[in-house]
N, C-alpha and C positions, 0 to 999 in steps of 0.2 A: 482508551487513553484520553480522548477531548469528550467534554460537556456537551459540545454542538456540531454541527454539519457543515456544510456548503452546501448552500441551495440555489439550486438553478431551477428555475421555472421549465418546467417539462421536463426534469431530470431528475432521476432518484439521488435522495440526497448523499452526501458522501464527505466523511473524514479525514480520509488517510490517502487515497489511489495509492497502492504502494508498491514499488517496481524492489527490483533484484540488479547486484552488480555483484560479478565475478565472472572468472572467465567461462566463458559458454562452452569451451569445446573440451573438457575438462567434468566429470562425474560429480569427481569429491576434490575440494579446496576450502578456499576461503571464499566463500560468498555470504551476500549479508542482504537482509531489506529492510526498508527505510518506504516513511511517506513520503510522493512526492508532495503535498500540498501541505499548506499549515497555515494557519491565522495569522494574519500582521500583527506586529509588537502591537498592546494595548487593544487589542483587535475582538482576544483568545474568546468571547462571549457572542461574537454575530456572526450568523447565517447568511451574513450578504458573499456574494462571490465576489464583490471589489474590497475586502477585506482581507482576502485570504489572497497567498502567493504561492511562485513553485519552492521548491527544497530540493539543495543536492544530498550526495550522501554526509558530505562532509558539513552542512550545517544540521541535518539528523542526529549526526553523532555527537554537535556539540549540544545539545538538548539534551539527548539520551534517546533518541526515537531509534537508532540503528539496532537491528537482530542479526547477532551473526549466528551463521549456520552453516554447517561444512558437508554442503549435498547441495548441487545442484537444481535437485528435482527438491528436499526441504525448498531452499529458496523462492520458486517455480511455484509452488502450492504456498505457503505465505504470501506472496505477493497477490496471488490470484484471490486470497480470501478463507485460508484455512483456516485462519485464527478469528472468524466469526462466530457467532455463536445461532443456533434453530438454523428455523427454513432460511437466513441469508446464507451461512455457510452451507446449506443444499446447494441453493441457487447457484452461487459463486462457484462449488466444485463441477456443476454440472457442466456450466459455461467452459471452465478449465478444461475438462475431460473432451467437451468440444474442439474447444481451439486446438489439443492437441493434436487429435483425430485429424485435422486440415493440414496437419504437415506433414 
């Protein structure tokens, strides 16, 4: 979706962080993910991290960044990184499969 990152020094770089909202307790509904991060206006081209701000779902959606998807666990693995592509989508589902594992 973006040209560039946010970089943080001593931090892998990163586009999107992108979280899920819908009701948790709940299998299948409406639930959707969205980035929370994104570039300041006039910004969309630098890597600096005082450039880039948070996002709710509702400024997501007024861009077009919102996915909706009617599965909890969809959701849950989008947000976590499913929709990367090579070894970051390994990585990311590994991490996921983890964190689940701790609950």
């Amino acid at each position: 979706m973006r040209p560039v990152a946010r970089n943080i020094p001593g931090e892998k770089p990163e586009s999107h962080l992108m979280a899920w909202v819908g009701d948790p307790n709940k299998r299948r509904g409406d639930y959707a993910v969205f980035p929370t991060i994104t570039p300041k206006k006039g910004k969309e081209k630098s890597s600096d991290p005082k450039d880039w701000t948070t996002q709710t779902p509702e400024q997501a959606a007024a861009k077009g960044e919102l996915i909706k998807v009617n599965t909890k666990r969809k959701a849950e693995r989008l947000a976590a990184g499913s929709w990367k592509k090579g070894q970051d989508k390994k990585d990311a589902m590994k991490e996921y499969r983890a964190q689940k594992k701790k609950k």
